[in-house]
ROZA-747541 format. One record per residue (C-alpha): x, y, z. Coordinates in steps of 0.1 Angstrom, whole numbers, plus 2048, in hexadecimal, padded with zeros to 3 digits. Example, Ala and Ser with C-alpha at 12.3 -4.5 7.8 and 13.67 -1.06 7.14 Angstrom:
2
87B7D384E/8897F5847/
//
This chain:
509
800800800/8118227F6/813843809/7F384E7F5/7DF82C7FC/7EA82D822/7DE855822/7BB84C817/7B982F830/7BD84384F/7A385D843/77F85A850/77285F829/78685680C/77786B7F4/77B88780F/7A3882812/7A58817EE/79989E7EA/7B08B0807/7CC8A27F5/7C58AE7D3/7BB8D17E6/7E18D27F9/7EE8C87DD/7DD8E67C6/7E09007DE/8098F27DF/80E8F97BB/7FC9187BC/8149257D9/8329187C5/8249297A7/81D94A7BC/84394B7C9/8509437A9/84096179A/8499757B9/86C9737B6/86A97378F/858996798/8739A47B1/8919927A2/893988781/89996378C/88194F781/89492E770/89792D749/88F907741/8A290871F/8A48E3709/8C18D2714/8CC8D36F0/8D28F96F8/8F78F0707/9088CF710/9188D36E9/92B8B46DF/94A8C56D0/94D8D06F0/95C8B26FE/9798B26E5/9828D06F4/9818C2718/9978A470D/9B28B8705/9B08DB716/9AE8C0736/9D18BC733/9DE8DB726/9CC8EE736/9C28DF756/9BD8F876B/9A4907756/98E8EB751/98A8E2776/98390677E/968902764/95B8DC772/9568F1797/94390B786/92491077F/92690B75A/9388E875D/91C8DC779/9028E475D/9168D5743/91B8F3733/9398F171F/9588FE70A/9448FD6EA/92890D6F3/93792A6FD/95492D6E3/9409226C7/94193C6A7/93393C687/943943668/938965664/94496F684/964988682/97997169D/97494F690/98F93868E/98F917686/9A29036A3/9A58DF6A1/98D8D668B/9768ED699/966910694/96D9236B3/9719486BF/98994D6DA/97496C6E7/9539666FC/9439866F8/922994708/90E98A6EA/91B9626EE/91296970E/8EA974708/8E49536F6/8DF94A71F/8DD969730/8CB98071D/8BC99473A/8DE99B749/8ED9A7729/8D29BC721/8DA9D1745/8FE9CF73D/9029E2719/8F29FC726/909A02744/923A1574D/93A9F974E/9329EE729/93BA14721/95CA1372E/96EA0970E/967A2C702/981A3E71B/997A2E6F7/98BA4E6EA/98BA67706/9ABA7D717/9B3A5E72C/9BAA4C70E/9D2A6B706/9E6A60725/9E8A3A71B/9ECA3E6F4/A01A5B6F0/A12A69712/A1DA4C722/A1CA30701/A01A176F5/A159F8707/A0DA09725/9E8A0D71D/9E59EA715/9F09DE733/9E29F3749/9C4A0A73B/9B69EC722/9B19D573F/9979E8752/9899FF735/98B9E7718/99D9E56FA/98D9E46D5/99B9C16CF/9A99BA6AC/9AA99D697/9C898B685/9BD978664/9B095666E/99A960689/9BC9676A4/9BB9826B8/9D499E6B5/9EE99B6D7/9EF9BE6D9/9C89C56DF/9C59A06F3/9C199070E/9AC9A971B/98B9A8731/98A9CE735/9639D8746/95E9E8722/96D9D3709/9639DE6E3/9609B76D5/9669AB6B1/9409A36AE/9359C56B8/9299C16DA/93D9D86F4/9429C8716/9559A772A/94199173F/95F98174E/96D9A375D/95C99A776/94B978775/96F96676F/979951754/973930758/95E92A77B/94C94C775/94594B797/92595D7AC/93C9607CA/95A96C7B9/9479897A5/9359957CA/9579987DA/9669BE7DD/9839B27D4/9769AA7AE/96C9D27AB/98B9D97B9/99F9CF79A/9959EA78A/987A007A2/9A7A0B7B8/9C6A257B8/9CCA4E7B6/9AEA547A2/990A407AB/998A2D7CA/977A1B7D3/9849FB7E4/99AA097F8/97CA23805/969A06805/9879F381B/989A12835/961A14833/94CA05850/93B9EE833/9609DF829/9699DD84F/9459C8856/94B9AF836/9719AC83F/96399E85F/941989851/94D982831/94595B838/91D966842/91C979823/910958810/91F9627EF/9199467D9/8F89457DD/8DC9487BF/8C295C7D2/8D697B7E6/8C69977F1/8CC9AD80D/8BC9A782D/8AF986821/8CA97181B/8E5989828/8E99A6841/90D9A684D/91D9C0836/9189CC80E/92E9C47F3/9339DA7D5/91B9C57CA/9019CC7E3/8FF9EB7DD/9009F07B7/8F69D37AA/8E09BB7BD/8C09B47C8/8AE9C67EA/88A9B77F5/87D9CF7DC/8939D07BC/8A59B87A5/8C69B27A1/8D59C9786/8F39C476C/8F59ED76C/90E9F4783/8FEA1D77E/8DCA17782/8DAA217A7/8F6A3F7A2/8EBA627A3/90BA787A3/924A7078B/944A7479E/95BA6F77D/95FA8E76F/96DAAD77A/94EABC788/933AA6792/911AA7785/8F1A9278D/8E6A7D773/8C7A70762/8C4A4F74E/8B4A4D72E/8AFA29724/8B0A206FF/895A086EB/8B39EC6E4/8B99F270C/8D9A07704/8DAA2771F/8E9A4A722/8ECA6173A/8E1A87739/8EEAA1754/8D3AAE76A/8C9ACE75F/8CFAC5737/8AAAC3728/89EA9F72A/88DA8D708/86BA7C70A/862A58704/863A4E6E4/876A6B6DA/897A646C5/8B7A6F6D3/8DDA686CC/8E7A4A6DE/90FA466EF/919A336CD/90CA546B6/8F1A436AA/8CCA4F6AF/8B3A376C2/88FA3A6CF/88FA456F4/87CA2670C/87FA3272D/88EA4D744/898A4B767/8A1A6F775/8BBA6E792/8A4A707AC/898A4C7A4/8BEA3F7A1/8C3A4D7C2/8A3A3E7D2/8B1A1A7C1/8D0A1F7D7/8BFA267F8/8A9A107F7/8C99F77F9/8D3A0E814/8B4A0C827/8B99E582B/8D09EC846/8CFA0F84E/8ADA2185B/8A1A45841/8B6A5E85B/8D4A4D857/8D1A4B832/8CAA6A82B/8DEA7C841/8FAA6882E/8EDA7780D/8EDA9A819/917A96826/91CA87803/905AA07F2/91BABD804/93BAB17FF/932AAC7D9/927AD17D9/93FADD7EF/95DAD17D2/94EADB7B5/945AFF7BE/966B047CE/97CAF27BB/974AE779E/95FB03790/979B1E795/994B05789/985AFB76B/97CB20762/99AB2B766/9A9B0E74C/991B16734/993B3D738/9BAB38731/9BBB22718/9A0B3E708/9BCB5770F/9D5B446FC/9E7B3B719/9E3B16718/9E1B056FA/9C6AEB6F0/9DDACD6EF/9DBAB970F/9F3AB272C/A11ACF719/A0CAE7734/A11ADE75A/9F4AEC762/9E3AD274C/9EDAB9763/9EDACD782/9C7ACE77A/9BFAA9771/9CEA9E78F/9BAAB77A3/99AAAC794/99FA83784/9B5A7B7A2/9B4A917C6/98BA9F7BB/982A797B6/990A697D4/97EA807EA/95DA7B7D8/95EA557DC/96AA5C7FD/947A6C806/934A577F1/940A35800/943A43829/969A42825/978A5D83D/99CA60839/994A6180D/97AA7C811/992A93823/9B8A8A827/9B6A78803/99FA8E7F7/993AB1800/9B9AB8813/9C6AAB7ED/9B3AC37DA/9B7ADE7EF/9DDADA7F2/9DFAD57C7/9C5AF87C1/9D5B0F7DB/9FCB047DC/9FFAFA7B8/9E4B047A2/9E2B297AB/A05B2F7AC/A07B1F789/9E8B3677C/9FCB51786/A1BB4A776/A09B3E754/9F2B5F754/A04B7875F/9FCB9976C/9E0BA4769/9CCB8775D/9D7B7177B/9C3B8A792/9A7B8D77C/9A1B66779/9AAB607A0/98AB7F7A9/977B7278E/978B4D799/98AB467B8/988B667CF/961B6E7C8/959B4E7E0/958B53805/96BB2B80A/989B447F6/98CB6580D/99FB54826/9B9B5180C/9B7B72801/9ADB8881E/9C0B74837/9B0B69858/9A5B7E870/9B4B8A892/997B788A4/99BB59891/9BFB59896/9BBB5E8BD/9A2B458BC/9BBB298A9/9D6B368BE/9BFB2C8DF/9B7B0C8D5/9D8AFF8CE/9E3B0F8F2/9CAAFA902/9CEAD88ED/9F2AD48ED/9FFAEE903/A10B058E5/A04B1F8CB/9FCB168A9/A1DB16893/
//
C-alpha cells in the first residue's frame, strides 16, 4: 500500500481526503507559482528552461581532451564553475561563424578566441542588455579623449597597452586568419571595442574560466580597476566603515549565493556590489553600474546627471540643467548615431535607487544627512576650486597665453592633477564615508595644488595686469578667497594664538 493508499485509509471518508489532497496539492502549486512570479517581479530570476540542445556542444569535448592537458589549470577552474556544472562548455562559448571578423579555424574547428558580450546574450540576454548601456561598457571611449593623449602620445602606446587598455578597453584588432593582433590583446578592459561590434568584457569582472558569483561580489574585483591617485574607491572603501565591517564578516556575507539581497540573505556589510549593482527587497539586481549614481564625480566639475535610455537599451547621460528630450523623441546617442528616446530617469530617481540600498541598513536621518555632507563637499569644490580654476584656463588660453595643445604648459598639468587627481580623491572620499580621502587626500590636496602652485603659476604666465584681473575676477570675488587676500584678522589671530596656548602650551608658529 503506498503513501497515497495508506493516506486515504486513515481518513474518515475517502472521497473526503481525496479531495483535501488534491486541494493542498493545488493551493501548493499555486503558492510555488505566486513566489516564482514574485521574485521574477523583484528580481529578474525567474529560471530560463532552455532545450538542452542549447549548450552541451559536442565539439566541445575535443577541446576538453586536449586543453585538459595543456592547459589544466583552465579546465578545472571551468569544471568548478558554474558553466562546467551545467555542462556548458568550450564550444559553446568560442563558437564563431564564418562571417564573424575573429574566426579562426583551430584544429579542425571554427573558433573565435574572443567571447564578447553578444556570445554572451545567446544566454544572458537580460544582463547584456543592462550592460551596453553602462558606464562601464563606455569606458573604451577614454581611446579618444585627453586621457588617451597621456597613454598614446605623452608617455607612449606600450605604456597604454599595458596599463590604460586593461581597465578602459582597447579596440582589438585582427591578424589575417582570424588571430588577434598582440599589441591590442589579451585585454579584458570594462569597455572593450570587440571585432564583432559589441563594446564591453564580461570577464573583467566575472573571470575567465569559473566566472564566478563570489569572485565578481568581492571589493577586491572593483579594485583592479578602481584604485590609485586619481580615482581611489577601494582604498575609501578599505578606510570606510562598510570595508572595515566586510573585512570582518566577509564569511556571513554568503557570496556565492543565486538569490542575494540585502537584509535578506545578508546584513553584515556591502560590497561594491551591494550598492551599485544588486538587488534590495524592492529592486532587481542591475548590470548598470550608473543607474543608482546622481553626481558624476569624473570630471573636473561635478554635475548631476539624468539618464535617457535608448529603444535598443543603449543610455546617455544629460547634465542637469541641459533641456531634457521627450519619449519617443530622436536624439544623438554616445556612438553619433540618432535613436528613439524609451525612457528617462532624472537624477532624483537615480539617487532614490541608491538610498533605498542605503535604507536596508541605515534608518532616513542617517541617510540623508549623509547626502547633504556629500552634497556640500561636492558644492563646496566646485565653486571654489574648480570654477575659478577652470575659468582662469580657459580665460588664458583665450588671451593667448596658453596654447590649445594639451599638457605643453605646466599649468596644464598643474591643473589636471588639481582636478582628475587631488579634486577626485576627495569627492570619492565623501561619497564613500572615507575621512582621511575627503580631507587629507583630498580637499588639503587641492587646496595646497590651487593656492601654492596654481596661483603663483597664473601669475607668472599672465603677467601684470592680467594676473590681477583673473585672480578678482575668479578667485578674490568669493568670501572662502579673502583670507588669502585680506589676511586674517587681529581677532582671529588672537583667537588661533589662544587655542594653541591652551592645547599644547605654545603659540601658533
Amino acid at each position: 500500500m503506498d503513501e497515497w493508499e495508506k493516506s486515504d485509509e486513515a481518513s474518515s471518508s475517502p472521497d473526503l481526503g481525496r479531495k483535501k489532497r488534491k486541494s493542498t496539492l493545488l493551493l501548493g502549486i499555486v503558492g510555488c507559482l505566486l513566489v516564482l512570479g514574485l521574485a521574477a517581479f523583484f528580481f529578474g530570476r525567474l529560471p530560463v528552461l532552455a532545450q538542452s540542445s542549447a549548450w552541451g556542444s559536442k565539439e566541445g569535448q575535443a577541446c576538453i581532451q586536449c586543453h585538459s592537458v595543456q592547459n589544466a589549470a583552465l579546465v578545472e577552474e571551468w569544471r568548478l564553475g558554474a558553466h562546467g556544472q551545467r555542462g556548458v562548455n568550450c564550444a559553446d562559448c568560442h563558437r564563431a561563424d564564418k562571417s564573424d571578423p575573429d574566426a579562426m579555424e583551430h584544429n579542425g574547428y571554427l573558433i573565435s578566441t574572443l567571447v564578447t558580450p553578444k556570445d554572451c546574450s545567446r544566454c544572458h540576454q537580460k544582463e547584456v542588455n543592462e550592460q551596453k548601456g553602462s558606464h562601464h561598457a563606455q569606458a573604451g571611449q577614454i581611446l579618444a579623449s585627453l586621457d588617451d593623449f597621456l597613454g598614446q602620445v605623452v608617455t607612449g602606446p606600450p605604456a597604454a597597452a599595458t596599463g590604460c587598455w586593461q581597465c578602459h578597453g582597447s579596440t582589438v584588432k585582427v591578424l589575417p586568419g582570424g588571430k588577434l593582433d598582440p599589441t591590442t590583446w589579451p585585454n579584458t578592459g570594462i569597455g572593450r571595442i570587440n571585432p564583432d561590434g559589441s563594446w564591453g568584457s564580461c570577464s573583467a569582472c566575472h573571470t575567465r574560466h569559473a566566472f564566478s558569483k563570489a569572485q565578481a561580489r568581492q571589493p577586491q574585483t572593483c579594485g583592479k580597476c578602481h584604485l590609485g591617485p586619481d580615482h581611489p574607491q577601494i582604498e575609501v572603501y578599505q578606510e570606510s566603515k562598510h570595508g572595515i565591517l566586510y573585512e570582518a564578516n566577509k564569511e556571513r556575507l554568503h557570496l556565492d549565493r543565486d538569490h542575494w539581497v540585502v537584509g535578506v540573505d545578508y546584513s553584515a556589510a556591502p560590497t561594491c556590489a551591494t550598492c551599485h549593482m544588486s538587488a534590495t527587497p524592492t529592486q532587481p539586481v542591475t548590470h548598470d553600474v550608473g543607474e543608482r549614481i546622481s553626481w558624476t564625480l569624473r570630471p573636473a566639475i561635478s554635475v548631476k546627471l539624468n539618464m535617457v535610455v535608448f529603444e535598443d537599451l543603449t543610455k546617455k547621460d544629460i547634465p542637469d540643467g541641459q533641456p531634457l528630450p521627450k519619449v519617443g523623441d530622436l536624439l544623438k546617442a554616445v556612438d553619433g548615431t540618432p535613436k528613439k528616446v524609451k525612457a528617462i530617469i532624472p537624477w532624483q530617481d537615480r539617487r532614490g535607487r541608491m538610498q533605498d540600498v542605503c535604507q536596508q541598513c541605515h534608518a532616513d536621518p542617517f541617510v540623508s544627512g549623509f547626502y547633504k555632507q556629500f552634497d556640500n563637499l561636492v558644492d563646496l569644490y566646485n565653486e571654489k576650486f574648480a570654477r575659478p580654476a577652470t575659468a582662469i584656463i580657459q580665460d588664458l588660453t583665450k588671451a593667448g597665453k596658453l596654447t590649445p595643445a594639451p599638457f605643453d604648459d605646466k599649468l596644464d598639468w598643474i591643473y589636471w592633477e588639481l582636478w582628475h587627481h587631488e579634486g577626485r580623491r576627495a569627492r570619492h572620499g565623501a561619497s564613500m564615508s572615507g575621512p582621511d580621502y575627503a580631507f587629507w587626500h583630498g580637499m588639503y590636496d587641492v587646496a595646497q595644488t590651487f593656492y601654492q602652485r596654481f596661483i603663483p603659476e597664473v601669475r607668472a604666465i599672465a603677467g601684470e595686469p592680467l594676473a590681477t584681473q583673473l585672480l578678482e575676477k575668479h578667485v578674490y570675488s568669493q568670501p572662502g578667497h579673502r583670507w588669502l587676500k585680506e589676511g586674517m584678522t587681529k581677532d582671529q589671530l588672537q583667537n588661533i594664538q589662544e587655542f594653541y596656548r591652551q592645547r599644547y602650551g605654545e603659540p601658533a608658529k
